[in-house]
N, C-alpha and C positions, 0 to 999 in steps of 0.2 A: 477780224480778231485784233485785240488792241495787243499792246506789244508786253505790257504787263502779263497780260492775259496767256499771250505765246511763250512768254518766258517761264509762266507759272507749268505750263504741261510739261516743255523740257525737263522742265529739273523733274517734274514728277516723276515722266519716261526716265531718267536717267538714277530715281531713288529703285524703281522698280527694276532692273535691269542689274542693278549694284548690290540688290536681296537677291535674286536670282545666283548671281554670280557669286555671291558668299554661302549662299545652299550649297551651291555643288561643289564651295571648296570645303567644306564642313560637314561632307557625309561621314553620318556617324558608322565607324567599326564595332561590328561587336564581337567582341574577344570571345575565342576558341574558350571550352570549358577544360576544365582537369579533367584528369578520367576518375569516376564511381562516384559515389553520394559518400559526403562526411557522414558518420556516425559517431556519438558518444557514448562510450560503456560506463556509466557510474550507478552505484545499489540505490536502489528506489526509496527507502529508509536510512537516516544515521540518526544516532542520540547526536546530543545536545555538546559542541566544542569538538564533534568527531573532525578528524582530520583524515579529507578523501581523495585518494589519488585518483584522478579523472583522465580516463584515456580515447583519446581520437584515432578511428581507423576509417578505412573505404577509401580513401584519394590518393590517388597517384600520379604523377605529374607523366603528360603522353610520351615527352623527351627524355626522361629518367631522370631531370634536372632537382635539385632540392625545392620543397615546399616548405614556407613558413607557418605559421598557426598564433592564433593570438584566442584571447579568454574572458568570459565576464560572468560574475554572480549577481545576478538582479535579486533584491533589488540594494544588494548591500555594497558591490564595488559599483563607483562611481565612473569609474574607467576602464577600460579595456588591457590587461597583463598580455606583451608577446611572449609568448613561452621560445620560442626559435623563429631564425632567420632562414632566408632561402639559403644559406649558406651551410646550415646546418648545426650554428654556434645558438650560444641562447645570447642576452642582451649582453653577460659579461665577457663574450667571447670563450663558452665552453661549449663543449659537445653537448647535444641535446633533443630528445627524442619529440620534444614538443609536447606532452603531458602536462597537465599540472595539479597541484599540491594546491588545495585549501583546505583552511580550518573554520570550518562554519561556526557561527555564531549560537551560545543559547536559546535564543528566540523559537520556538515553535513555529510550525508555517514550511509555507512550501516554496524555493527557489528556485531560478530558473537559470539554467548552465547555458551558456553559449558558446560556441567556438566555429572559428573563420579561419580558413584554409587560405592559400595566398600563395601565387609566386608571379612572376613579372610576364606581363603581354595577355596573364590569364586573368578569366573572368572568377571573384571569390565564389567559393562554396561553403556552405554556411549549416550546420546545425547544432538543435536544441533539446535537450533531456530536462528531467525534472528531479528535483533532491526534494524530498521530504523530513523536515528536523523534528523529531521525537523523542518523546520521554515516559518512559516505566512507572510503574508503581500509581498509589491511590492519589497521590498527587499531584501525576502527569500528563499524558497526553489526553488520556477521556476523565474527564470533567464534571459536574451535574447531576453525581451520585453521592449520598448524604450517608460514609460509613461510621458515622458518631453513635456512640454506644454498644457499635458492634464489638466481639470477642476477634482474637485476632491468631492467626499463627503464623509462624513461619517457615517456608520451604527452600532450601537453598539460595537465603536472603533474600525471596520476596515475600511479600508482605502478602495475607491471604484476612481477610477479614472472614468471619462467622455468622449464619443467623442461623438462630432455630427455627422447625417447621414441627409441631408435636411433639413425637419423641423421635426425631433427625435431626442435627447438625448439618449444615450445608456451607461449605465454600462462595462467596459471595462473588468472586472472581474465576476468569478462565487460568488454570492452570498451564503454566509453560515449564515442564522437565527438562531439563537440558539432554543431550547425548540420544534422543529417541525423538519421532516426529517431527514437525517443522514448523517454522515462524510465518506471520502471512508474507506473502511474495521472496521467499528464502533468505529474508531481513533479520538476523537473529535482533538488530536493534528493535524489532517489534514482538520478539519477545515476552516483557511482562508489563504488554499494552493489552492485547488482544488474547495472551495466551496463544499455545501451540495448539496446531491439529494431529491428531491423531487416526491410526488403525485402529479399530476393536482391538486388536491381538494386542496392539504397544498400551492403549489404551485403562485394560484389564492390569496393567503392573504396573504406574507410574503414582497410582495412589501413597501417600506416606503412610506409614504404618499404622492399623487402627479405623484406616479410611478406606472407601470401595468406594466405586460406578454405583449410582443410585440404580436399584430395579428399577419396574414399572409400578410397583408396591410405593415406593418409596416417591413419586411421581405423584402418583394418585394422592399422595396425604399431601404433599403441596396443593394440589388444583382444588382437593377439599376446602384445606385453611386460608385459598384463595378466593372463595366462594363457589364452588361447582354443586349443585346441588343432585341427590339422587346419588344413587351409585351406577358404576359405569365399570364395562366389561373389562378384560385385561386389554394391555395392546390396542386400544382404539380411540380416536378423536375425542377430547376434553374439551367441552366448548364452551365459551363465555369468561376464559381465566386469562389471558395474554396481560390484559392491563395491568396486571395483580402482580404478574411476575416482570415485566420488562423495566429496564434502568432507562432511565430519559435523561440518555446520558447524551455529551457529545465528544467528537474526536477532535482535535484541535478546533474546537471553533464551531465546529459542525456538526448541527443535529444528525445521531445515528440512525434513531426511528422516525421514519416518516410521519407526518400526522393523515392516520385514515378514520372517519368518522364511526366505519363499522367497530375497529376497534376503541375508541373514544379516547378519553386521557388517561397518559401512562402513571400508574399511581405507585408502582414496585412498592404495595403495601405490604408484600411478604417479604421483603430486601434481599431478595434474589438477584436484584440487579442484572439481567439477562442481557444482552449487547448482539444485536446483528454482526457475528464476526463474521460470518457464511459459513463456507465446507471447503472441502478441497478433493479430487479424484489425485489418486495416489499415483498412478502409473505402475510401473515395476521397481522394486527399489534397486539401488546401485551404490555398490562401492565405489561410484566416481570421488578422483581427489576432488578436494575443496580448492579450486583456482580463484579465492574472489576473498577476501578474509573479512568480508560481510556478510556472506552466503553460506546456506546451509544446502548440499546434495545428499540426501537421504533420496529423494524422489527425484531425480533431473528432468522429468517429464510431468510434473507435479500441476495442475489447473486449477487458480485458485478462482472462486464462484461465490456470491451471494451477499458480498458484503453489503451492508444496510437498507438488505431484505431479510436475511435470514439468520438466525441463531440457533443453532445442530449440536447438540449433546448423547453420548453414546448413554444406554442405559446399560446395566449390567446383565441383557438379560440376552441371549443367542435365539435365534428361532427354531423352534422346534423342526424337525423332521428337514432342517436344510441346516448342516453344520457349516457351510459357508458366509451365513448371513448374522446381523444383531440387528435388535429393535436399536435406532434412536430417536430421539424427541424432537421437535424441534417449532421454532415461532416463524410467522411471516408477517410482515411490516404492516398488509393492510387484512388478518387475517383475526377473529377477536378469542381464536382457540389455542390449545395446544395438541401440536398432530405429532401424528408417529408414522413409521415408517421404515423401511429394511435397507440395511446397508451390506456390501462386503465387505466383511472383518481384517482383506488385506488391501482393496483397493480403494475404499471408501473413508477421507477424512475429516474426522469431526472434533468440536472441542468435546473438554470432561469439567465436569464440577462433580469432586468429590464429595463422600456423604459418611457420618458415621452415627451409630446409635450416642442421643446424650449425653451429655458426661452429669 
């Protein structure tokens, strides 16, 4: 071996031997975790400029020593806000619980919260909620509904558009009453997007004056003037009208009804405007306080269901020989009828579109 040649393997040997010996001085630690999973508590819905106090629980440092916590709104802050130190202070040197205070923007859409847990020697623990920015009324969040021409009223300043259906007047919108039933996902900000659900029993009184729960009477003259031909028995499946009555409408952006071939294109030729809001199973209700001043407890065990599958209207009409139950109506996304069906009057919640004889 020539000498070049011997001097080339040393130093090899000796680059190999040099990684070696820098591995084992560089074995990585990996840092102990904090004790429990971060969690963020913030309401699923706010309008438009709400400003929401966001709170981080589940971590706790094993030592009892202080945890810091820091924050970001995607995709609107660009940076990450420390809300506190491990010390306990916030960035000005105040007491501080680590929370924090934003005022979301206008914009519709849905945001994404972040926040990181932190204290020294430990590994971060990190989680993520979702805000959804929302807006009320014929202008707001659901979109793609043409109420030009329509008659209009008003119920404790929301706007309620009108169409007639023969000699019926119909509510073009879901009703949302205040002080009875509940908003989807206990959001009062959704409200006078989707309208409230309701019990039969709450259901039966939030009409304004002059106005009721449509029978099944009152049903059947829609599916007519929607084209259903033939007469058809009380209380039973209406088939061929869903197109006639459904809104092809969307919710921020996004189509509500699905496009199914059976049912074909949505034409809301009757401007019934009909909206997949779903249903809701009530639970027991309760006089729990309201700890959330987003939130609505009527129901604290409340499961909401069916959103942009299903649109559930109570009729005015109870079923015979079972006083616990009411017919109501209702659409499915890929389904091209209108069905009925029996609810409990205390457990079962649906929306209302009110109805009154012509003017």
């Amino acid at each position: 071996m020539s000498l070049r040649k011997l001097n080339s393997a040393i130093l090899a040997a000796m680059m190999i031997l040099a990684a070696v010996s820098c591995n084992d001085d560089d074995d990585t630690q990996v840092s102990p975790s904090l004790n429990g999973s971060l969690r963020i508590t913030v309401p699923a819905f706010v309008g438009p400029e709400a400003v929401v106090n966001m709170k981080h629980r589940g971590v706790t440092h094993p030592e009892g020593n202080g945890i810091g916590y820091y924050w970001k709104v995607s995709p609107v802050m660009t940076k990450s806000d420390t809300t506190r130190l491990e010390n306990g202070l916030d960035k000005d040197g105040k007491e501080s619980d680590g929370h924090f205070t934003y005022k979301f923007p206008d914009s519709l859409g849905t945001y994404t919260i972040s926040c990181s847990a932190f204290a020294s020697g430990y590994a971060t623990s990190s989680g993520k909620a979702y805000i959804e920015v929302v807006k009320g009324g014929i202008d707001g969040s659901i979109t793609g509904i043409d109420f030009s021409g329509s008659g209009a009223i008003t119920i404790e300043g929301k706007t309620y558009p009108v169409t007639r259906i023969g000699g019926t007047e119909w509510l073009r919108r879901n009703i949302a009453t205040a002080g009875t039933g509940l908003p989807y996902q206990n959001c009062r900000a959704m409200d006078d997007v989707l309208g409230r659900y309701y019990s039969w029993e709450e259901a039966v009184r939030i009409c304004p004056q002059g106005w009721r729960l449509p029978t099944d009477e009152d049903w059947a003259e829609l599916a007519k003037a929607a084209g259903a031909s033939g007469e058809h028995e009380k209380f039973q499946t209406i088939p061929g009208v869903a197109a006639a009555i459904m809104g092809d409408a969307e919710f921020n952006g996004t189509r509500m009804w699905e496009y199914w071939p059976e049912v074909g294109e949505i034409t809301d030729a009757q401007k019934t405007s009909m909206i997949p809001a779903g249903f809701v199973t009530l639970g027991s209700r309760s006089e729990q306080e309201k700890v959330d001043e987003y939130k609505e407890y009527n129901y604290p065990n409340a499961a909401f269901k069916g959103i942009r599958e299903y649109a559930v209207f109570w009729t005015g009409d109870k079923v015979e020989g079972d006083e616990g139950k009411a017919y109501y109506r209702y659409l499915i996304a890929d389904q091209p009828d209108l069905m009925i069906s029996k609810g409990d009057i205390n457990a079962f919640g649906a929306s209302v579109r009110c109805v009154r004889d012509a003017q």
